[in-house]
PyMOL Python script that loads the backbone (N, CA, C, O; Angstrom):
from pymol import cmd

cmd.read_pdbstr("""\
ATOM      1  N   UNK A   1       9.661 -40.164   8.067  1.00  0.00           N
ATOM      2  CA  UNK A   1       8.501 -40.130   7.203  1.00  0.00           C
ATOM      3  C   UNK A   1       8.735 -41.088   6.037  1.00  0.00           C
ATOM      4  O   UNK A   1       9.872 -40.964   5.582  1.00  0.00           O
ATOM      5  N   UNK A   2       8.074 -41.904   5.492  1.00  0.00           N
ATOM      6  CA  UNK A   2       8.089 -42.983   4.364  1.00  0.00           C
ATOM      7  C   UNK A   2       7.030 -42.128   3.400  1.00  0.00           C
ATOM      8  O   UNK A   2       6.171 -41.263   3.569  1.00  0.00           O
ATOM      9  N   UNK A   3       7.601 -42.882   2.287  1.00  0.00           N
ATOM     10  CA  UNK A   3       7.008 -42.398   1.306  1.00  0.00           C
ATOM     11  C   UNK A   3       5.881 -42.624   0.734  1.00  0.00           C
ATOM     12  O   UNK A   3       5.795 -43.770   1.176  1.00  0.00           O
ATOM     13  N   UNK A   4       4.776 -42.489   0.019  1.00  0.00           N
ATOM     14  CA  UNK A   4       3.108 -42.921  -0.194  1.00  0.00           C
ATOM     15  C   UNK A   4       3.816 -43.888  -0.869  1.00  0.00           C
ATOM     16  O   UNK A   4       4.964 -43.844  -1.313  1.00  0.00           O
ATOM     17  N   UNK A   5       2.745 -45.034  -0.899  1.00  0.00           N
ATOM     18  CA  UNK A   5       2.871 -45.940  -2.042  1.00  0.00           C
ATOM     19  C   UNK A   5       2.643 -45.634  -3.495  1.00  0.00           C
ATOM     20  O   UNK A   5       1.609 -45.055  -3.828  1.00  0.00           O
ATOM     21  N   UNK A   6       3.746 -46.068  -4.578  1.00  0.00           N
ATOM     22  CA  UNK A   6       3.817 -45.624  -5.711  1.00  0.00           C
ATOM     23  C   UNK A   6       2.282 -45.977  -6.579  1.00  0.00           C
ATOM     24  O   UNK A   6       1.751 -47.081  -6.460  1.00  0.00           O
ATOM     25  N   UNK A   7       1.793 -45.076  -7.291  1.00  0.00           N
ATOM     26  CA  UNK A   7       0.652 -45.587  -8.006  1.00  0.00           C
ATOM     27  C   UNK A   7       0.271 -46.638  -8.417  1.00  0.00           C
ATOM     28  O   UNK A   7      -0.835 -47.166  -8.297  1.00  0.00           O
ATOM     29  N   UNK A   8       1.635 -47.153  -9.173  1.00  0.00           N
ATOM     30  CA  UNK A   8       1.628 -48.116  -9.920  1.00  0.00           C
ATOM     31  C   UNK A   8       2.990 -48.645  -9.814  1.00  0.00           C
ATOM     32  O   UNK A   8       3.732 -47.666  -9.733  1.00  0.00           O
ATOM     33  N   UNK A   9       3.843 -50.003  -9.765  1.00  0.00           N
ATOM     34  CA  UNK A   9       5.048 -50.558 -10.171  1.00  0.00           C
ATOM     35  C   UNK A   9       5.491 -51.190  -9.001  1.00  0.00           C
ATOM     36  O   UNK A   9       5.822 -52.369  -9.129  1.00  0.00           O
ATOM     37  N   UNK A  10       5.565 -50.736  -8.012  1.00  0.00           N
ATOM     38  CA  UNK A  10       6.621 -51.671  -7.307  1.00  0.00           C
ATOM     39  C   UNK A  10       5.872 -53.036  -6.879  1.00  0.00           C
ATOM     40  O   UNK A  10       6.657 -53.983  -6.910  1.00  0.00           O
ATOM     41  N   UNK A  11       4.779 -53.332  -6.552  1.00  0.00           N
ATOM     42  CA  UNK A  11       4.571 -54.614  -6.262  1.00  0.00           C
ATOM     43  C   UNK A  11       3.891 -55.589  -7.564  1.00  0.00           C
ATOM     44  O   UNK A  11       3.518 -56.750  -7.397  1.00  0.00           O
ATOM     45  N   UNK A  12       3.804 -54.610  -9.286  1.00  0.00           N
ATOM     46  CA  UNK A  12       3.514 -55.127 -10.322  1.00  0.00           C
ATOM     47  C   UNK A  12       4.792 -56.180 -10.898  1.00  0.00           C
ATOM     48  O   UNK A  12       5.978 -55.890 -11.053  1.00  0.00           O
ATOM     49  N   UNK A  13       4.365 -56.988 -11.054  1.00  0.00           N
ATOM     50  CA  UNK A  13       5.650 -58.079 -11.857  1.00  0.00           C
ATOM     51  C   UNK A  13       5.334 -57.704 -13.261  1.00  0.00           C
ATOM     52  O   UNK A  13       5.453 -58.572 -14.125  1.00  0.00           O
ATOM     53  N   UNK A  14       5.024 -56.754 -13.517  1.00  0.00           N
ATOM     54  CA  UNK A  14       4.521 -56.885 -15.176  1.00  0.00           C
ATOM     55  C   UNK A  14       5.569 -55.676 -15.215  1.00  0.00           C
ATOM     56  O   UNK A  14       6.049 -55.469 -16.330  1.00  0.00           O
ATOM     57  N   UNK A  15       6.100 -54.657 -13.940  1.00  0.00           N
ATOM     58  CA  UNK A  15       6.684 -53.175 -14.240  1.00  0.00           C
ATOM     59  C   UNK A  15       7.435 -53.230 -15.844  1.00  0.00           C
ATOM     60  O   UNK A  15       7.640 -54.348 -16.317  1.00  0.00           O
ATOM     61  N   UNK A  16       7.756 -52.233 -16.494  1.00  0.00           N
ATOM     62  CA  UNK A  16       8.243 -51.913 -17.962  1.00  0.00           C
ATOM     63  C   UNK A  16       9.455 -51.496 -17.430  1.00  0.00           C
ATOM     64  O   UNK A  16       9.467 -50.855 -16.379  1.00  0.00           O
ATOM     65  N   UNK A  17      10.625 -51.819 -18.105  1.00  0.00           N
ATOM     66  CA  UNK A  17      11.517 -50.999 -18.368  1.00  0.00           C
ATOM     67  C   UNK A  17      12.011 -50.115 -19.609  1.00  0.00           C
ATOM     68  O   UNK A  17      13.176 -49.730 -19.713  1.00  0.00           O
ATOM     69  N   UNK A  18      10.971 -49.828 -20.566  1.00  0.00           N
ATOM     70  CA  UNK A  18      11.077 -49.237 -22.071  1.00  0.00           C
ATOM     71  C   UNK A  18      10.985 -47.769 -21.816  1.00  0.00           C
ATOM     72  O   UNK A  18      10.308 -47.209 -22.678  1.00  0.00           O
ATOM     73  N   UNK A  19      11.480 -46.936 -20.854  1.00  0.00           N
ATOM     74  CA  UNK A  19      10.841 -45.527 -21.279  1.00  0.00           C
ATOM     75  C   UNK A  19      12.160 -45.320 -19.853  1.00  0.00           C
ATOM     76  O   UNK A  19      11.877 -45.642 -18.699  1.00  0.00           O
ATOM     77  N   UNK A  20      13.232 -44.875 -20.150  1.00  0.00           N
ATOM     78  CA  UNK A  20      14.073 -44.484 -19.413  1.00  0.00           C
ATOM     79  C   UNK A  20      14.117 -43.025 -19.013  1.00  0.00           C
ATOM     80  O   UNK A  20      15.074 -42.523 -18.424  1.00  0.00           O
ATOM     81  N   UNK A  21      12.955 -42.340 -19.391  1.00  0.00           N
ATOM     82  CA  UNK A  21      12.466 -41.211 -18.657  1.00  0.00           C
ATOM     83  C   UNK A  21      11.552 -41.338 -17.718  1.00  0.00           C
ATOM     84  O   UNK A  21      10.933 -40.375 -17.264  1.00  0.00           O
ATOM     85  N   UNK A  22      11.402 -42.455 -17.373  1.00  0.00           N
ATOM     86  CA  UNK A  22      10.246 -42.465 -16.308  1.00  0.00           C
ATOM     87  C   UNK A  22      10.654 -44.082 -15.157  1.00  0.00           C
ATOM     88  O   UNK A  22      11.224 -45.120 -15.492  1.00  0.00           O
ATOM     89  N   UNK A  23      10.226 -43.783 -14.139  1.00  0.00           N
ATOM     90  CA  UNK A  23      10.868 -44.800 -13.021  1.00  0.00           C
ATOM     91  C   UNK A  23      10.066 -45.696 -13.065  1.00  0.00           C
ATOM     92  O   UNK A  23       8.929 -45.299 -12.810  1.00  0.00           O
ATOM     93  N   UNK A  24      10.172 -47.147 -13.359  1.00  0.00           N
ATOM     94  CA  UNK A  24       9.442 -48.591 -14.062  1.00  0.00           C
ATOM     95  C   UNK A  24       8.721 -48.728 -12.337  1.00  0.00           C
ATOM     96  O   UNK A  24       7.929 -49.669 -12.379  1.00  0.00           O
ATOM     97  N   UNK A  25       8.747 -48.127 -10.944  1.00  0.00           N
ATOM     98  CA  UNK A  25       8.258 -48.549 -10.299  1.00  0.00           C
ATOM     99  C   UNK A  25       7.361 -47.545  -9.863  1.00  0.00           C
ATOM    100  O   UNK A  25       6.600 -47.875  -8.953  1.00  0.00           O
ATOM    101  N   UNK A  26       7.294 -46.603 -10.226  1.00  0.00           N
ATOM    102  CA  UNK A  26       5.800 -45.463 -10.004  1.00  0.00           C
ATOM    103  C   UNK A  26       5.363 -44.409 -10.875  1.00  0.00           C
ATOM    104  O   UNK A  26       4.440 -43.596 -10.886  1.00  0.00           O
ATOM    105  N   UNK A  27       6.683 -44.803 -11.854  1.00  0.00           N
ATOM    106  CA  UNK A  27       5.788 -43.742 -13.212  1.00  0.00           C
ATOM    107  C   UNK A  27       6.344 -42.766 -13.123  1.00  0.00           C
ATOM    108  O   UNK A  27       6.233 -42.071 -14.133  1.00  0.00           O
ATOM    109  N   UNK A  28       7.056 -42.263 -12.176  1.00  0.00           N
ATOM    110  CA  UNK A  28       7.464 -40.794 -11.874  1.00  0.00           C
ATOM    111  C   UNK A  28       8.509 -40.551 -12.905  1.00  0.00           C
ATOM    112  O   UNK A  28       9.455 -41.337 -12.931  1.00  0.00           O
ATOM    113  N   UNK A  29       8.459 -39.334 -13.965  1.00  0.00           N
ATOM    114  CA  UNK A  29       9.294 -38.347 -14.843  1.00  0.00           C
ATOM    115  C   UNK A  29      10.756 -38.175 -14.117  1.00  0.00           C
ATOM    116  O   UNK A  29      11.178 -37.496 -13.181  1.00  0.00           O
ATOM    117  N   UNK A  30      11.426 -39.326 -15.210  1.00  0.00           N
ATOM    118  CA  UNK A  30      12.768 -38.445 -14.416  1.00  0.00           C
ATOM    119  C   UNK A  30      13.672 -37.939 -15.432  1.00  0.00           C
ATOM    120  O   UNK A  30      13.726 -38.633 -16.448  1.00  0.00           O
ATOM    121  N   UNK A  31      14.285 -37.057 -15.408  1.00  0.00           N
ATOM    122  CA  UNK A  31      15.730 -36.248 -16.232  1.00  0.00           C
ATOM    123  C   UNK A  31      16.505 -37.328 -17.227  1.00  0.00           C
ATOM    124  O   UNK A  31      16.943 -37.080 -18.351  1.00  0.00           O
ATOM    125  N   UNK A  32      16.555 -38.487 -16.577  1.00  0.00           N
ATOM    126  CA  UNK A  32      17.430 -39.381 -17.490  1.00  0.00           C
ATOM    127  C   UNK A  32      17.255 -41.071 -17.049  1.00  0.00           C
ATOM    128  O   UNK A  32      16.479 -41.354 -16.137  1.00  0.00           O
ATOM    129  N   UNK A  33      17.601 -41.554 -17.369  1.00  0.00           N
ATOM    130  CA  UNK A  33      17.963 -43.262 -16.772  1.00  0.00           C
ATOM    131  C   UNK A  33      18.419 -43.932 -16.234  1.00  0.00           C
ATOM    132  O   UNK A  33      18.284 -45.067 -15.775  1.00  0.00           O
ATOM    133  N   UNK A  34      19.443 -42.671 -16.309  1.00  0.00           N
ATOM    134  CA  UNK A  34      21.304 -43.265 -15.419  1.00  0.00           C
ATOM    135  C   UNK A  34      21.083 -42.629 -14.130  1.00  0.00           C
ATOM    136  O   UNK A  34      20.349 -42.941 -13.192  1.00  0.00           O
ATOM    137  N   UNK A  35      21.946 -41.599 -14.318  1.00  0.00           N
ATOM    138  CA  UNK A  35      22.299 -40.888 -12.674  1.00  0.00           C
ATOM    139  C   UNK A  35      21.048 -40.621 -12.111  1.00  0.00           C
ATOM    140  O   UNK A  35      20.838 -41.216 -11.054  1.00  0.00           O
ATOM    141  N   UNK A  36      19.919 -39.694 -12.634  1.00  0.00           N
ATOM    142  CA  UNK A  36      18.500 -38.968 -12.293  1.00  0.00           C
ATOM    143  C   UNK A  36      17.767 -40.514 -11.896  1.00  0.00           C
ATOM    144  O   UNK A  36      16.738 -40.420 -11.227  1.00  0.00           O
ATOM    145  N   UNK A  37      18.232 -41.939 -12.268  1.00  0.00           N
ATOM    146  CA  UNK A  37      17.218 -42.668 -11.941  1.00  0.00           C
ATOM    147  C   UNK A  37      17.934 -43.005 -10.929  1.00  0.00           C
ATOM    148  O   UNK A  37      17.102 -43.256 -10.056  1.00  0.00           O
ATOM    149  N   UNK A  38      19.217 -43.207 -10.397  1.00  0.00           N
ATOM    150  CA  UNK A  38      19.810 -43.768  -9.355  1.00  0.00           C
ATOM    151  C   UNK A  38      19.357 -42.582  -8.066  1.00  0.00           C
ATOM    152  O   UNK A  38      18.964 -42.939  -6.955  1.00  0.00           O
ATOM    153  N   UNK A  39      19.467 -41.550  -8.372  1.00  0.00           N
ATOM    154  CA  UNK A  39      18.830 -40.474  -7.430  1.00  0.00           C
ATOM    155  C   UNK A  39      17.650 -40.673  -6.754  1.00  0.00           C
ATOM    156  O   UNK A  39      17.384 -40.706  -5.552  1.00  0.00           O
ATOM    157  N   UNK A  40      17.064 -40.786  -7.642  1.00  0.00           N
ATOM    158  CA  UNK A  40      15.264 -41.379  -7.309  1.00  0.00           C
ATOM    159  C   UNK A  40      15.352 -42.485  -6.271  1.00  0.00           C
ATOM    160  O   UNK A  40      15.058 -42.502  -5.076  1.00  0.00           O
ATOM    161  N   UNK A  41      15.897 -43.495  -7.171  1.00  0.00           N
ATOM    162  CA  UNK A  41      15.668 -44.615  -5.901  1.00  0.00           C
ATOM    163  C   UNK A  41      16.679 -44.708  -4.869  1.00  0.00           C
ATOM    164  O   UNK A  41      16.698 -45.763  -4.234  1.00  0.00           O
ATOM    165  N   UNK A  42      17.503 -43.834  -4.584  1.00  0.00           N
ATOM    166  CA  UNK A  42      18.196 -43.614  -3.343  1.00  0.00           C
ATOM    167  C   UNK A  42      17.160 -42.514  -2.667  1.00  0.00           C
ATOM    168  O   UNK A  42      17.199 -42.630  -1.442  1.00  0.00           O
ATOM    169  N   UNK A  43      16.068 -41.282  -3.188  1.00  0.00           N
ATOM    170  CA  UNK A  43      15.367 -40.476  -2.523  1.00  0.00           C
ATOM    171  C   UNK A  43      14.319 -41.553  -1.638  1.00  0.00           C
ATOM    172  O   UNK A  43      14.200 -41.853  -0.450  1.00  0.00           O
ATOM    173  N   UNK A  44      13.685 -41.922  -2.839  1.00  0.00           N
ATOM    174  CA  UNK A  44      12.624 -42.546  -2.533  1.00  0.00           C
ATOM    175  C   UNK A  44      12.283 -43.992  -1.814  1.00  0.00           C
ATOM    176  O   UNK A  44      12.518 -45.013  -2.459  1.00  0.00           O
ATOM    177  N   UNK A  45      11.885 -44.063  -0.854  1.00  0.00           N
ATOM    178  CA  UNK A  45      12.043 -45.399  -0.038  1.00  0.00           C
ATOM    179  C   UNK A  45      11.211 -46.592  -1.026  1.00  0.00           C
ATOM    180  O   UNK A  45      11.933 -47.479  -1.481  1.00  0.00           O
ATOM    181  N   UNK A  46       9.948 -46.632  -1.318  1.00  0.00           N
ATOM    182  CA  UNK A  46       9.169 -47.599  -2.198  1.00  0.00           C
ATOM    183  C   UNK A  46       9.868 -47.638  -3.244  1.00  0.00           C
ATOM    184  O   UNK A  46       9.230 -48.341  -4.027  1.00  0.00           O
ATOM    185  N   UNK A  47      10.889 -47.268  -3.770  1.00  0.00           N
ATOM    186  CA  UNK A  47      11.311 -47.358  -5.139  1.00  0.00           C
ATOM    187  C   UNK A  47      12.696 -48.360  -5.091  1.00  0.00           C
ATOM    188  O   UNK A  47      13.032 -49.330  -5.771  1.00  0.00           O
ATOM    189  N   UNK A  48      13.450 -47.503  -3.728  1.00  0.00           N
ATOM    190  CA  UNK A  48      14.616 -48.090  -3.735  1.00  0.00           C
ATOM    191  C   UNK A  48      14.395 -49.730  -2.898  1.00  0.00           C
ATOM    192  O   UNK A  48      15.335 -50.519  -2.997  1.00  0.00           O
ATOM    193  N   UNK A  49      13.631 -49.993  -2.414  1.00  0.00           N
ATOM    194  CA  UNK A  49      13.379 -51.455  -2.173  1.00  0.00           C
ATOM    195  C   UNK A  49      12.621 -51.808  -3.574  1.00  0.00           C
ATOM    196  O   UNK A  49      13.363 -52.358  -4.388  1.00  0.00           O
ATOM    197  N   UNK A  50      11.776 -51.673  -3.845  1.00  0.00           N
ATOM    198  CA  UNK A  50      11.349 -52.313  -5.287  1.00  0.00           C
ATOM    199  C   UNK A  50      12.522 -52.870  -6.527  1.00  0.00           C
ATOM    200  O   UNK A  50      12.567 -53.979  -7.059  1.00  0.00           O
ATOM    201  N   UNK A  51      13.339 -51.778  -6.732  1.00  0.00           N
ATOM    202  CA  UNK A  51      14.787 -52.099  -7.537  1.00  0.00           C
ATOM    203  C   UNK A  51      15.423 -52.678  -6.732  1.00  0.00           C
ATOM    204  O   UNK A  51      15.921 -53.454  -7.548  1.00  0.00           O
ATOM    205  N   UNK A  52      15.995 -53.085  -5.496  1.00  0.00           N
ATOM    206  CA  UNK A  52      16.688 -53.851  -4.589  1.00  0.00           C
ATOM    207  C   UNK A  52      16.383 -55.376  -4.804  1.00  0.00           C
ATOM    208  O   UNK A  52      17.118 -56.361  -4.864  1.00  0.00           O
ATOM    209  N   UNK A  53      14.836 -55.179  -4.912  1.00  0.00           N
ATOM    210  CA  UNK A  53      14.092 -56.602  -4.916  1.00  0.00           C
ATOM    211  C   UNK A  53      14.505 -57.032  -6.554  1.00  0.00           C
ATOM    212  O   UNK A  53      15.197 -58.008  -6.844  1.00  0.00           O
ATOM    213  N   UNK A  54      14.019 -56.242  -7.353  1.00  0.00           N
ATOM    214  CA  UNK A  54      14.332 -56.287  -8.759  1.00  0.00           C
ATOM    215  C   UNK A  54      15.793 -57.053  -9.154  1.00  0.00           C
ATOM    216  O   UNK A  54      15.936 -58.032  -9.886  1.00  0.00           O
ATOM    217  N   UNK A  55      16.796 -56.311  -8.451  1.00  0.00           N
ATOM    218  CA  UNK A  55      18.090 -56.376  -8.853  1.00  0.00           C
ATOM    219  C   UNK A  55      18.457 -57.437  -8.293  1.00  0.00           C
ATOM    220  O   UNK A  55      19.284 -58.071  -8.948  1.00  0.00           O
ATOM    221  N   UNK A  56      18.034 -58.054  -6.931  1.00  0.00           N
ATOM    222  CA  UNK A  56      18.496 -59.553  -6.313  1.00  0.00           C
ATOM    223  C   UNK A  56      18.043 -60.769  -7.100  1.00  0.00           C
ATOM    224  O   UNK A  56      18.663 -61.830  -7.175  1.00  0.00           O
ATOM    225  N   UNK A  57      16.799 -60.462  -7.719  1.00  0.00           N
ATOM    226  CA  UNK A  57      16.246 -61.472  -8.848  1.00  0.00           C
ATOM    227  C   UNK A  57      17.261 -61.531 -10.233  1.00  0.00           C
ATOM    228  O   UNK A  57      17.394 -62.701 -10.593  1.00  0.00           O
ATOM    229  N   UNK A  58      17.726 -60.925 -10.773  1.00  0.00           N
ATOM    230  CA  UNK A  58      18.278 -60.396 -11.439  1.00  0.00           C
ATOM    231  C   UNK A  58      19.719 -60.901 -11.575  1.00  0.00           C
ATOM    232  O   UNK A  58      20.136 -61.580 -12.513  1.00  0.00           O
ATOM    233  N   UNK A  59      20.556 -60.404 -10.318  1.00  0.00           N
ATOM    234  CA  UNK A  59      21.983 -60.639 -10.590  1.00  0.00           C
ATOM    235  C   UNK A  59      22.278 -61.755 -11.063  1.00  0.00           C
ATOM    236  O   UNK A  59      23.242 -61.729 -11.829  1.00  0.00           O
ATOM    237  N   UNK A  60      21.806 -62.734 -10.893  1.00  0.00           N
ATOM    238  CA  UNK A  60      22.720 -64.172 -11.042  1.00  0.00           C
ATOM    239  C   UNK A  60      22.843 -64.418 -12.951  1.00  0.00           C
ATOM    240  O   UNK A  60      23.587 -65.065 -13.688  1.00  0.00           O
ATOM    241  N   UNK A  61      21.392 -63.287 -13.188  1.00  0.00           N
ATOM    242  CA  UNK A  61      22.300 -63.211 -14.877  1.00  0.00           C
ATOM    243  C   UNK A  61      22.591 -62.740 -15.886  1.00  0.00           C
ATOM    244  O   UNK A  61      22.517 -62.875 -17.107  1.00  0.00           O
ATOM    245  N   UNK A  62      23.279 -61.589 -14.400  1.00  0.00           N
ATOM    246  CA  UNK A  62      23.804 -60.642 -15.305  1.00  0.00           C
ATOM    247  C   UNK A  62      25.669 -61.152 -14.716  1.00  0.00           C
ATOM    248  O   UNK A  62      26.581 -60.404 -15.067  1.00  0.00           O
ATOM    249  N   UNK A  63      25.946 -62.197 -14.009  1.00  0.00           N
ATOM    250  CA  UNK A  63      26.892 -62.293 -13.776  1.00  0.00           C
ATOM    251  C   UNK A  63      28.252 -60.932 -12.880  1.00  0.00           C
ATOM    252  O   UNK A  63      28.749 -59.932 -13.398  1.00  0.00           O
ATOM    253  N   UNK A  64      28.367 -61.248 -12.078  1.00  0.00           N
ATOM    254  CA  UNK A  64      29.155 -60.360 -11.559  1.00  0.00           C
ATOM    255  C   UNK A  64      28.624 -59.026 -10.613  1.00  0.00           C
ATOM    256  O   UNK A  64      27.589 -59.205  -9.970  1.00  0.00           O
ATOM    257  N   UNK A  65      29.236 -57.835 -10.522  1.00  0.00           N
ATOM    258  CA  UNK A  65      29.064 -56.786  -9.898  1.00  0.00           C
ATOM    259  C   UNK A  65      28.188 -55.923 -10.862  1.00  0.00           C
ATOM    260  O   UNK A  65      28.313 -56.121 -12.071  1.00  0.00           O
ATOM    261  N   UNK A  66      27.245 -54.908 -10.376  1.00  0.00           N
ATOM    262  CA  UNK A  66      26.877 -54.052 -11.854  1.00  0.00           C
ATOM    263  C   UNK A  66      28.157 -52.926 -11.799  1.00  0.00           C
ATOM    264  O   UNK A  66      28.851 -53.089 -10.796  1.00  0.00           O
ATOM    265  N   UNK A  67      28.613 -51.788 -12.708  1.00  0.00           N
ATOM    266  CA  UNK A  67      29.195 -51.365 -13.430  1.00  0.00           C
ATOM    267  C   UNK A  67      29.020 -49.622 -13.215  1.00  0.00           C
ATOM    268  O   UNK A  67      28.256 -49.150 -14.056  1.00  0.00           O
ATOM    269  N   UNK A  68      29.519 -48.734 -12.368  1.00  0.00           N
ATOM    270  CA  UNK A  68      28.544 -47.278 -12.575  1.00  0.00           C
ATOM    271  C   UNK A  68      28.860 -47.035 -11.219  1.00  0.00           C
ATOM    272  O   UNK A  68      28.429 -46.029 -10.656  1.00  0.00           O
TER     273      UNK A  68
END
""", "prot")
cmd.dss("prot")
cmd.show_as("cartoon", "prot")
cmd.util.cbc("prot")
cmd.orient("prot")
């Protein structure tokens, strides 16, 4: 079973990352930023490709491995 498409975020290039209670790719309330958000997007299929996509754009500058 896959998951509905998120309301809002994963195919927005505008997504926010300012509110680390809530998942920048569907809005969904989460517990925290850290672990509760890594949860999410390992639950959730639209989320965890959206941050996948996110994070491949990404690495080259943040240099290196991420950290966690």
């Amino acid at each position: 079973m896959t998951d509905p498409e998120p309301e809002t975020g994963a195919t927005d290039p505008r997504t926010a990352w300012d509110t680390p209670e809530r998942c920048p790719f569907c809005e969904t309330s989460l517990a925290n930023g850290g672990s509760a958000f890594i949860r999410h997007v390992e639950d959730r299929e639209t989320c965890r490709v959206a941050f996948e996509t996110w994070r491949g754009r990404v690495a080259s500058d943040i240099g290196g491995e991420w950290i966690g």
